[in-house]
C-alpha positions as CSV (number, residue, x, y, z in Angstrom):
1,X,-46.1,-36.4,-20.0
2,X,-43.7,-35.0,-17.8
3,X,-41.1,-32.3,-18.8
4,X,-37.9,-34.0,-20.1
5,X,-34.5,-32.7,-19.7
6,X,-32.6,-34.2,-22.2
7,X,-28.9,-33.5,-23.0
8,X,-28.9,-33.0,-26.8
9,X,-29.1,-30.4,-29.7
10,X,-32.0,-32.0,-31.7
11,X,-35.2,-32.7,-29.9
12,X,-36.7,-36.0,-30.3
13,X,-39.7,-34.5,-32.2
14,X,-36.6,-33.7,-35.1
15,X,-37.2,-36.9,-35.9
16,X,-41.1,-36.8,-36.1
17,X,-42.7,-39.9,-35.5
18,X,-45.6,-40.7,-38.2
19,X,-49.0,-40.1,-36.8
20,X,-52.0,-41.1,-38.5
21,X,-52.3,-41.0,-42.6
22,X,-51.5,-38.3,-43.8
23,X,-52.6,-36.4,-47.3
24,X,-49.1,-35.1,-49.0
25,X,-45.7,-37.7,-49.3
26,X,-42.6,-36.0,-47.3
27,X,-39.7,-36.5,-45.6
28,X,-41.0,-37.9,-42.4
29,X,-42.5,-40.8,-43.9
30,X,-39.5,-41.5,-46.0
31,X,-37.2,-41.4,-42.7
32,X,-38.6,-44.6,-41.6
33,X,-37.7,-46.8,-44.6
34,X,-34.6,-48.5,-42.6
35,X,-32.5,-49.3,-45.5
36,X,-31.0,-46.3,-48.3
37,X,-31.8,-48.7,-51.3
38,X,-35.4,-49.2,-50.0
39,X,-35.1,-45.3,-49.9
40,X,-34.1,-44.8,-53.0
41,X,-36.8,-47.3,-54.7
42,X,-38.8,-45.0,-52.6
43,X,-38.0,-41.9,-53.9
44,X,-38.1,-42.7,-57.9
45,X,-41.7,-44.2,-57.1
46,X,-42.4,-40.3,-55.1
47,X,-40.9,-38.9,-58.5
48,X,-43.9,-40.1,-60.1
49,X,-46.4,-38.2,-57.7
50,X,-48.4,-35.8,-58.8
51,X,-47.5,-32.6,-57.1
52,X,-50.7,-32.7,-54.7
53,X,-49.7,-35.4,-53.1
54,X,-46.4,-34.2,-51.9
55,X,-45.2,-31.6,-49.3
56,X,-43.7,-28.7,-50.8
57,X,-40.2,-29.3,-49.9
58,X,-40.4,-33.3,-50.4
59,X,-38.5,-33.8,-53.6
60,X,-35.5,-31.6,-52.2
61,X,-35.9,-33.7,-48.7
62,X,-35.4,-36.7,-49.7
63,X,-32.5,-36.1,-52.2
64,X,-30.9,-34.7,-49.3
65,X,-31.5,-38.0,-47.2
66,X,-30.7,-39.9,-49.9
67,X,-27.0,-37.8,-50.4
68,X,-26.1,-37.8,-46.8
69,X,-27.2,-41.8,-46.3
70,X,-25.1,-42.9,-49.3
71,X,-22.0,-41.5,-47.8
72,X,-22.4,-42.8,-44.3
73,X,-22.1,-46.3,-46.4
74,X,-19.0,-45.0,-47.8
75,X,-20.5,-44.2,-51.4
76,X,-19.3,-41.8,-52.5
77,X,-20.6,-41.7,-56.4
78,X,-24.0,-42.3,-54.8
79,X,-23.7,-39.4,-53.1
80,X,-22.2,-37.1,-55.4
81,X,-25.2,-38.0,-57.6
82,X,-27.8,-36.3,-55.3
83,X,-25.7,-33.7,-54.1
84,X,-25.3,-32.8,-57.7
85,X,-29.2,-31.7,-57.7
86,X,-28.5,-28.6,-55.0
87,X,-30.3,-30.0,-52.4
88,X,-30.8,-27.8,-49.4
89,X,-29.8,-30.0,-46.0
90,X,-31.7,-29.2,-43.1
91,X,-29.8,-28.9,-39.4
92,X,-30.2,-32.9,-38.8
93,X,-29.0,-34.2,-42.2
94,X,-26.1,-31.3,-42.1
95,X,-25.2,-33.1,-39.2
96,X,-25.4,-36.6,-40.0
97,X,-23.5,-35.0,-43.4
98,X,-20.5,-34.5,-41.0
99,X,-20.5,-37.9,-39.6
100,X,-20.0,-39.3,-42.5
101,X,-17.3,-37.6,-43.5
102,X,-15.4,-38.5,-40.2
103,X,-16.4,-41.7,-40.8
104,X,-14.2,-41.6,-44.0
105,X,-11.7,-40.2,-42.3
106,X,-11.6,-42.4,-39.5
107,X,-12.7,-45.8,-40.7
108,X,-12.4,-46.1,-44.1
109,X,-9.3,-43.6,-44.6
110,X,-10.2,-42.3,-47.9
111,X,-8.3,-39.4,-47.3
112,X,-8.8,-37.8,-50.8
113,X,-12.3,-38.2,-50.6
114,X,-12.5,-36.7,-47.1
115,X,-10.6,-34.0,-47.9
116,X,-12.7,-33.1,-50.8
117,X,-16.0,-33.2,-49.5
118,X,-15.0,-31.8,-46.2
119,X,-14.1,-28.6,-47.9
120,X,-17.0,-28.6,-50.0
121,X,-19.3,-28.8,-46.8
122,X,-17.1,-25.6,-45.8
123,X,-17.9,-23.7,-48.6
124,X,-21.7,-24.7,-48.0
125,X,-21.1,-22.7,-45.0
126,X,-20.1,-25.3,-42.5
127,X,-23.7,-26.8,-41.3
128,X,-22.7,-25.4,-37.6
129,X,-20.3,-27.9,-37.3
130,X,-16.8,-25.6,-38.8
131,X,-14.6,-27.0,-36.6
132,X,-14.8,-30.4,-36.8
133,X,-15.2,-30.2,-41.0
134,X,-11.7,-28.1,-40.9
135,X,-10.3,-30.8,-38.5
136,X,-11.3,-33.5,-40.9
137,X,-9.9,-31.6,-43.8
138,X,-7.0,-30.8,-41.9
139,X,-6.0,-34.4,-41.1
140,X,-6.9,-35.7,-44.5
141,X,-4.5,-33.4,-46.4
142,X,-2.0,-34.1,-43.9
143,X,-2.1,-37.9,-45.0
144,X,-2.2,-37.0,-48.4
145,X,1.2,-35.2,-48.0
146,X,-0.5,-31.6,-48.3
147,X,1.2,-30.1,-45.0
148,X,1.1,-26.4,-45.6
149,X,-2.5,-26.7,-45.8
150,X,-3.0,-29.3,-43.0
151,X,-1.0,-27.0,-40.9
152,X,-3.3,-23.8,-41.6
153,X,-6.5,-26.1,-41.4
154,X,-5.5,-27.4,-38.0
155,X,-4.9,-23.7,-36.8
156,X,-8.7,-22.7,-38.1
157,X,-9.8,-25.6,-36.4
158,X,-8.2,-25.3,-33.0
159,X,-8.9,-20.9,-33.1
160,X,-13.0,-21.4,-34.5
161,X,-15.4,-20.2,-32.4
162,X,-17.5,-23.2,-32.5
163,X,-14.2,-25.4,-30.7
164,X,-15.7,-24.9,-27.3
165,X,-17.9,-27.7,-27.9
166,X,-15.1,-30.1,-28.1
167,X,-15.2,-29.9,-24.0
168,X,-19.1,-30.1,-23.8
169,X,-19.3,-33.9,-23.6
170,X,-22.4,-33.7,-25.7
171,X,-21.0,-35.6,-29.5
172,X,-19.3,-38.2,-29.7
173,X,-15.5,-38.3,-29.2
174,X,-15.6,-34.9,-29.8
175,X,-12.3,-33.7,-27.7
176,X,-10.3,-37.4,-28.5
177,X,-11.3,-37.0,-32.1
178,X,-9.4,-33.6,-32.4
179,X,-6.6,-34.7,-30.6
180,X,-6.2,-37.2,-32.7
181,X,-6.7,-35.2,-36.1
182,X,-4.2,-32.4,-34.4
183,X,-1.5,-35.5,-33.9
184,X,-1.8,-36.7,-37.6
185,X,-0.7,-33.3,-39.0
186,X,1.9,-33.1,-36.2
187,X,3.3,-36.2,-37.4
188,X,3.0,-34.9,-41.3
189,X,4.9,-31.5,-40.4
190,X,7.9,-33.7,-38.7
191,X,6.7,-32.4,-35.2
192,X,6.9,-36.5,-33.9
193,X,7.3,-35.6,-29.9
194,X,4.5,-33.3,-29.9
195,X,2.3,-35.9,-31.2
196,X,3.6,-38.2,-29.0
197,X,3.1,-35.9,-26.0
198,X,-0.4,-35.0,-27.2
199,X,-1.5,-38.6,-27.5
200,X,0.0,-39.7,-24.3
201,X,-1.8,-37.3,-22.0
202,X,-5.0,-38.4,-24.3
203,X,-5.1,-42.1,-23.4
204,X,-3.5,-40.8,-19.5
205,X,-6.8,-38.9,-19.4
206,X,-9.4,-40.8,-21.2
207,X,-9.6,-38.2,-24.0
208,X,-9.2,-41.5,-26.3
209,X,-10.9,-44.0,-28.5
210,X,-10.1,-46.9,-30.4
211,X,-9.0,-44.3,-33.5
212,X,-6.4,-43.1,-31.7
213,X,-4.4,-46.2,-31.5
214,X,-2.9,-46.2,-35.0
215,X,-1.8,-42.7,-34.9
216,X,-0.3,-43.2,-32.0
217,X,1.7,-46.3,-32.4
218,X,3.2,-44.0,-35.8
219,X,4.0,-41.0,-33.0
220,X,5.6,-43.7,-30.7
221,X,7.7,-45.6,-33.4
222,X,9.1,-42.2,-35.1
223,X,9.9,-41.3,-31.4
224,X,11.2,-44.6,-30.1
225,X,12.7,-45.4,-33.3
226,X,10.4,-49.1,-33.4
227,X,7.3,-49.7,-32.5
228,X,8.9,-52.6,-29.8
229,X,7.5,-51.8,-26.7
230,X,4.3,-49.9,-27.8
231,X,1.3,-52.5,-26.3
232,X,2.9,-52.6,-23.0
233,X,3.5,-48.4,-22.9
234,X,-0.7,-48.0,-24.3
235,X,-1.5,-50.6,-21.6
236,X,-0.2,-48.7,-19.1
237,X,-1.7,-45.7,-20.1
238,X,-5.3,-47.2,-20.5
239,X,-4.6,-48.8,-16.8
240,X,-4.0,-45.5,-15.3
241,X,-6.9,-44.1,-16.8
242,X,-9.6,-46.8,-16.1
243,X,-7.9,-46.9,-12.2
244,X,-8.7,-43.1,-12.1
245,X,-12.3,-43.6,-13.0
246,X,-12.5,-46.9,-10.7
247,X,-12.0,-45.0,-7.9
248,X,-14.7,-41.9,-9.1
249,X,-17.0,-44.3,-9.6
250,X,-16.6,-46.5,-6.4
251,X,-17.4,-43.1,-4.4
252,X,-20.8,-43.3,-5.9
253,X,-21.6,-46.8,-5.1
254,X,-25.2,-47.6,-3.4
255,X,-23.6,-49.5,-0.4
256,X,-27.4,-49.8,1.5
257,X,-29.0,-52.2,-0.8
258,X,-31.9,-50.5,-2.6
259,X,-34.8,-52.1,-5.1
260,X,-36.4,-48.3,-5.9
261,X,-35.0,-45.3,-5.1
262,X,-34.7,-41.4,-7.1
263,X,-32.2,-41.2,-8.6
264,X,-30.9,-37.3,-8.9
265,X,-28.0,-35.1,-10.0
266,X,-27.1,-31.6,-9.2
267,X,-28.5,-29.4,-11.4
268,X,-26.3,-27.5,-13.8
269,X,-27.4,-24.1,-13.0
270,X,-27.0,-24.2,-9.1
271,X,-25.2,-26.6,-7.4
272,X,-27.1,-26.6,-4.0
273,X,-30.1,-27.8,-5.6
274,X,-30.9,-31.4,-7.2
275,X,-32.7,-32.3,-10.6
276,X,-34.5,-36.2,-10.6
277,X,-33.7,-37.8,-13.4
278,X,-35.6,-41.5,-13.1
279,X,-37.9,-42.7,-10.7
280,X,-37.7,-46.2,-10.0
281,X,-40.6,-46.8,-7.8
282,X,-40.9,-50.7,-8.3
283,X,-37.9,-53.7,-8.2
284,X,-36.2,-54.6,-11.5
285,X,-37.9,-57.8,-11.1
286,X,-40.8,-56.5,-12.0
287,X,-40.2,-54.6,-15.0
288,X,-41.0,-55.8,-18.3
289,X,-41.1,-54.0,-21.7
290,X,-40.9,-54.9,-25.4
291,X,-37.6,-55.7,-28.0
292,X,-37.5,-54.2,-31.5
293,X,-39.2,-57.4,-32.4
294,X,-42.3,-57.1,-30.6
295,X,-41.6,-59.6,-28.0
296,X,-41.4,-59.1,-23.9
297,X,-38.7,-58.7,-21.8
298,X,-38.8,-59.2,-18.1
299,X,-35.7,-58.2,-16.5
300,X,-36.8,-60.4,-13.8
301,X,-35.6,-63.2,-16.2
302,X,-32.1,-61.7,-15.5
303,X,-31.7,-62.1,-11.7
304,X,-28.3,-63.4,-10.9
305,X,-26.7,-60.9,-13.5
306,X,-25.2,-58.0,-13.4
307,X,-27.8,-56.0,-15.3
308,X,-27.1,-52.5,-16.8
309,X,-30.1,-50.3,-18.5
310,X,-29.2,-46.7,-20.6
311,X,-32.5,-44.7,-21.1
312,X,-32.2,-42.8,-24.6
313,X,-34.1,-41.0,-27.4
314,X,-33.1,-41.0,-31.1
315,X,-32.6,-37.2,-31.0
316,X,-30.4,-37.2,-28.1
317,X,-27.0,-36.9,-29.5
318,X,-25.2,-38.2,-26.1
319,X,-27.4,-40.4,-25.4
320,X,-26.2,-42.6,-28.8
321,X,-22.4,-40.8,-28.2
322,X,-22.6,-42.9,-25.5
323,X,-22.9,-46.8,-27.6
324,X,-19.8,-47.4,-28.5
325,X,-18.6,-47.1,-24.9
326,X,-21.3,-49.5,-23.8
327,X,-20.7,-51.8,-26.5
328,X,-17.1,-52.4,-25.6
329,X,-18.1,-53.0,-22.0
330,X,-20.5,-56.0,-23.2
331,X,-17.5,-57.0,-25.3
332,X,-15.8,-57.6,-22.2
333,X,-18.0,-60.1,-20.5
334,X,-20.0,-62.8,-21.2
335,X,-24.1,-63.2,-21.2
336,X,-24.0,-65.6,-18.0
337,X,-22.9,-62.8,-15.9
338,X,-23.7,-59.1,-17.6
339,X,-26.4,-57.9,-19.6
340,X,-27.3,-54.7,-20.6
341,X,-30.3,-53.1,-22.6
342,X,-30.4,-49.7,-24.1
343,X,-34.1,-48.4,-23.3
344,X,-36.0,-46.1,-25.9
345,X,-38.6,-43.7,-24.3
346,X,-41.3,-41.8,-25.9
347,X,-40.7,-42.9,-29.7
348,X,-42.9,-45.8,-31.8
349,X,-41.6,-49.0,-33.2
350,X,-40.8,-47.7,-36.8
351,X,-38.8,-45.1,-35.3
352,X,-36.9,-47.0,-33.2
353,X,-36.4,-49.0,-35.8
354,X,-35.4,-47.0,-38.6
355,X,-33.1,-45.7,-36.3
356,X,-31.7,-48.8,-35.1
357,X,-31.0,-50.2,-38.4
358,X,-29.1,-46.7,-39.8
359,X,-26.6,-46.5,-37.4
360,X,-26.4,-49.5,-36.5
361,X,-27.4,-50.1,-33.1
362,X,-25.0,-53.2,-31.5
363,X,-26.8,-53.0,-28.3
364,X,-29.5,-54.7,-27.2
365,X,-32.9,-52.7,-27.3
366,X,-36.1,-52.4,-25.4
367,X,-39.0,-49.5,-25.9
368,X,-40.8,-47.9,-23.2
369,X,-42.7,-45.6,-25.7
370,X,-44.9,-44.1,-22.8
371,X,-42.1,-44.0,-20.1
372,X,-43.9,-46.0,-17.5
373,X,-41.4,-47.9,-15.8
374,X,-38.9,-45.6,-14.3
375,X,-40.4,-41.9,-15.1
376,X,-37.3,-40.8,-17.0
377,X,-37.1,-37.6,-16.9
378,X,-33.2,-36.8,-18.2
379,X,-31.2,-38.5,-20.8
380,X,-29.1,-40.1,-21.2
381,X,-29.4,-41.6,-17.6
382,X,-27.9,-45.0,-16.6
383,X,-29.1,-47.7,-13.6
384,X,-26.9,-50.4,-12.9
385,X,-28.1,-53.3,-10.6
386,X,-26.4,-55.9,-8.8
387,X,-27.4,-60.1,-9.2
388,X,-30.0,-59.7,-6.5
389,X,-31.6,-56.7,-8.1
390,X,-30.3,-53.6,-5.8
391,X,-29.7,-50.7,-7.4
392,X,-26.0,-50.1,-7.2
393,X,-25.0,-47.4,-9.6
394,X,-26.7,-45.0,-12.0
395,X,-25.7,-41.4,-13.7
396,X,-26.5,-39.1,-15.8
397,X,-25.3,-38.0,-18.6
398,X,-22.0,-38.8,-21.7
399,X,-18.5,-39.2,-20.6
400,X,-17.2,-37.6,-23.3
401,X,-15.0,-40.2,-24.8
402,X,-15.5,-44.0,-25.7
403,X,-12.7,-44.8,-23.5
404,X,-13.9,-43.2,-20.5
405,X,-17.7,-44.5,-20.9
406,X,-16.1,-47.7,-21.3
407,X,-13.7,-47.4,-18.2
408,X,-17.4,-46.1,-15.7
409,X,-19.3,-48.6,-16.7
410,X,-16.8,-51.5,-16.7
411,X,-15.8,-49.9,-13.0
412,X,-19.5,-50.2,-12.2
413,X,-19.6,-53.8,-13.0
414,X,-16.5,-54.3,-11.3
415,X,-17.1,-53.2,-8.4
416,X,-20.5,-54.8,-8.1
417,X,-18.4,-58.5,-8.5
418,X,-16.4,-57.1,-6.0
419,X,-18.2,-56.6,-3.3
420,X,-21.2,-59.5,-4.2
């Protein structure tokens, strides 16, 4: 296998795919059981064990799964329970810990919970992810009318060491989600035209996400004085933003039609010199590799679409950063004239699988466990084709927002029904 560059913090292996049997019960077994109440049947039969037959650190593993898997669904007695047992959290499940705390932040808006656990995290010592925790803490206290505090949170946040990341492009809405958090205590402290300011450069830039859109029409109807006039003013906004990327992404148009080709991006530590990140040394037409379900997909079957494939690892966090961008782009067009798969490389079924099922994956998704087809050799990396099977676009690496992943790749099929 050739050496990978892949844009994430966790290497695939993190998630260490099951080889053959294996003596002692642990936690990379249990990772593969797709559903948390499968999980949990698991781990009272595992209780039973006798200690030989488990790793050393199993028991406290897979309470630790268990605590961080009943949060993401938003339960947060479940949780509680198993966090109530001490369990030490390794890096990934520290991290997938902090997720789910946004996510109650942002989706489910149980402020007091978020608030709570968020500063419990802290005082665990912050799982390397400070910032965002005091962000989230920050903007749930500011909804729960705690301003003093949201105010000094916010401030921590903004001056932490670990804020660089924000501008890395490597988790997910990392920047957009700050702004956001920062304009929801702005709005708390009476400071409504800094909010508004804040969250107008945001969606001007592409430092945005679906989130965003709430707090912002509150920013724009404390400013305005009503909220009349607010789809028209975000419209415009999101125009200007997707036109900006149009016209990147039109200078990187294949115009000579190509069926194989390198593709290649400068590489990060000197600019004079170019790193190849896929090798597409046959035609799309004839590639074939397998679903989730086992079956065969030839991508042949999709001449006369525009057809989009993402090559991505379950350990590269910008590689699934990069979903929710993709999946509003599909939401956009119908199957007759777009598809697009999301291609796993070097990980087995269950994996996959498991994977897929926890998040959940929207997208459609093929495996090319030995990386056969297109020698991927950076993720996450991205080939679009045209309806005749030319390779028109492809790139390298997260966006750094939903909106903008959604504005490149909806250029890129734009573009190509432009000029077919």
């Amino acid at each position: 296998m050739k050496k990978i560059i892949l844009f994430m913090l966790i290497s695939s292996s993190a998630w260490a795919q099951q080889p053959a049997k294996k003596a002692k019960y642990g936690i990379d077994q249990f990772m593969l059981i797709e559903k948390v109440e499968d999980q949990e049947k698991k781990y009272n039969e595992v209780l039973k064990e006798p200690a030989s037959n488990l790793t050393a650190t199993a028991i406290n593993d897979l309470r630790a799964e268990l605590a961080y898997h009943w949060l993401a669904k938003g339960n947060v007695e479940r949780y509680r329970f198993y966090k109530a047992t001490k369990p030490k959290f390794n890096f990934r499940q520290g991290l997938f810990l902090s997720y789910a705390v946004e996510k109650l932040l942002d989706e489910k808006m149980q402020y007091a919970d978020a608030a709570q656990i968020s500063k419990e995290l802290l005082e665990d010592g912050g799982y390397d992810r400070t910032s965002v925790l005091l962000e989230v803490n920050a903007a749930a206290n500011a909804k729960l009318g705690n301003v003093d505090v949201a105010r000094k949170l916010i401030a921590q946040s903004t001056a932490d060491k670990g804020s660089d990341v924000r501008l890395t492009k490597y988790f997910k809405d990392a920047q957009s989600n700050y702004l956001n958090r920062y304009a929801m205590v702005m709005l708390a402290a009476g400071d409504n035209q800094k909010a508004f300011d804040v969250l107008t450069k945001a969606f001007k830039e592409a430092d945005s996400n679906p989130y965003m859109i709430f707090t912002f029409k509150e920013a724009y109807k404390k400013v305005k004085g009503t909220d009349k006039g607010f789809e028209p003013y975000l419209k415009s906004l999101q125009a200007e933003a997707y036109q900006k990327y149009y016209k990147e992404v039109e200078k990187s148009y294949v115009a000579v039609a190509q069926q194989t080709l390198d593709g290649t991006f400068p590489d990060p530590s000197d600019g004079t010199k170019l790193i190849t990140s896929f090798r597409a040394t046959k035609p799309v037409k004839e590639v074939n590799m397998k679903n989730l379900e086992g079956k065969i997909v030839n991508l042949g079957d999709y001449k006369g679409k525009i057809l989009a494939i993402d090559f991505w690892t379950t350990g590269c966090t910008p590689c699934v950063a990069a979903f929710a961008g993709f999946e509003k782009v599909v939401a956009d067009y119908n199957k007759e004239e777009f598809q697009m798969f999301v291609v796993n490389i070097f990980e087995d079924d269950r994996t996959v699988k498991a994977f897929a099922a926890t998040k959940p994956i929207k997208l459609d998704v093929l495996q090319d466990e030995e990386n056969k087809m297109y020698d991927v050799r950076a993720t996450p990396s991205k080939v679009v084709f045209d309806p005749m099977g030319n390779i028109r676009f492809f790139a390298t690496g997260y966006a750094g927002s939903t909106d903008r992943e959604y504005y490149k790749l909806k250029a890129m099929v734009e573009i190509i029904k432009a000029r077919i």
